[in-house]
C-alpha positions, 0 to 999 in steps of 0.5 A: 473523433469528437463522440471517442474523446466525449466518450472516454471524458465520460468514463474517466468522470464516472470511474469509480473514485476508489479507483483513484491513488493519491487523486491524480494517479491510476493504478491497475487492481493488484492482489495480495501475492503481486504486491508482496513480490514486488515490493522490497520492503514490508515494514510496520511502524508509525509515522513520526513526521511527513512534509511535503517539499520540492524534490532536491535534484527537480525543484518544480517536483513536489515530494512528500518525505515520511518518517516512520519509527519501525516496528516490524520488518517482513520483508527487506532491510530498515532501520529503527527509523525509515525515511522515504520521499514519495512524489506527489501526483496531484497537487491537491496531495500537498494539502494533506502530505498525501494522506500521511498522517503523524502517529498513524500505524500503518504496514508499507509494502514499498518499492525499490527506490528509483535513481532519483530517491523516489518510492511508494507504496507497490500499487499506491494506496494498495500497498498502505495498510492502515492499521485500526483498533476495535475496542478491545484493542484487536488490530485489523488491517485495510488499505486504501481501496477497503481491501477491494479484490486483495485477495483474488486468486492469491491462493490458487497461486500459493498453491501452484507454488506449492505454499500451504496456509494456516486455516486462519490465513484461508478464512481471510483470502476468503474475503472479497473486501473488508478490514482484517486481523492484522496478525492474520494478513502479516502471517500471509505476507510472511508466507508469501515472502518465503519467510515461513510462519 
């Protein structure tokens, strides 16, 4: 019993930290097409505010609230402005209202809402994009675990679904990590959705 708990204390402090959502919280790898079917929304905008505050109904549960102004939606329905209360898994993510920062673009993958009012991102940080500029002004993508595995078998399932791609979008699932064009991996997720290109 001792050397099994000493054992599985020593996997759990050498487990790669990029394996880690939100500090306290694992997540299994997921691919490009689990989090597209997943998720209810797909939009793209930028944070307006995010406060962290107890939950209304559990006060003893801590929440972060994330405003976001949309500019894009993919996949599902949102407003002009998007509000979504998400639940703090570590209490080291209140400091930093879970790595939501105001005026950040990011493209959120988001889960249906429980009965509770709760949602985030499909897979945590795997599902969050931050949306970055090079210096002439291209956008790329890349989420928080640096694109890591996004896009294994993605295309062998498009495929066995019948969905062709752009060579565009081909060269990308090509890729084993690593930022990406934004407009790129949207023209993939619209694909995926069933929405066409």
């Amino acid at each position: 019993m001792r050397k099994t708990a000493a054992g599985f204390l020593f996997l759990l402090l050498s487990a790669d930290p990029s394996a880690w959502a939100q500090r306290g919280a694992y997540t299994r790898p997921a691919d490009l097409d689990y989090i597209v079917q997943q998720a209810e929304t797909i939009l793209r905008g930028h944070i307006v505010s995010a406060s962290v505050e107890p939950h209304p109904q559990f006060p003893a549960l801590q929440t972060v609230v994330v405003t976001l102004k949309v500019d894009k939606v993919i996949k599902g329905k949102a407003e002009s402005t998007h509000i979504f209360r998400q639940f703090i898994w570590d209490v080291r993510d209140s400091a930093d209202a879970a790595g939501y920062r105001k005026a950040d673009e990011l493209l959120l993958f988001l889960n249906p809402p429980s009965e509770y009012g709760l949602t985030s991102p499909v897979g945590l940080e795997q599902g969050r994009f931050r949306i970055e500029r090079d210096a002439q002004g291209n956008r790329f993508a890349i989420n928080g675990r640096g694109n890591t595995a996004l896009f294994e078998h993605v295309a062998e399932k498009a495929s066995s679904r019948g969905i062709v791609f752009s060579r565009q979008v081909q060269s990308m699932l090509s890729k084993r990590a690593g930022r990406v064009p934004l407009d790129t991996l949207e023209e993939a997720v619209q694909v995926l959705a069933g929405g066409g290109r």
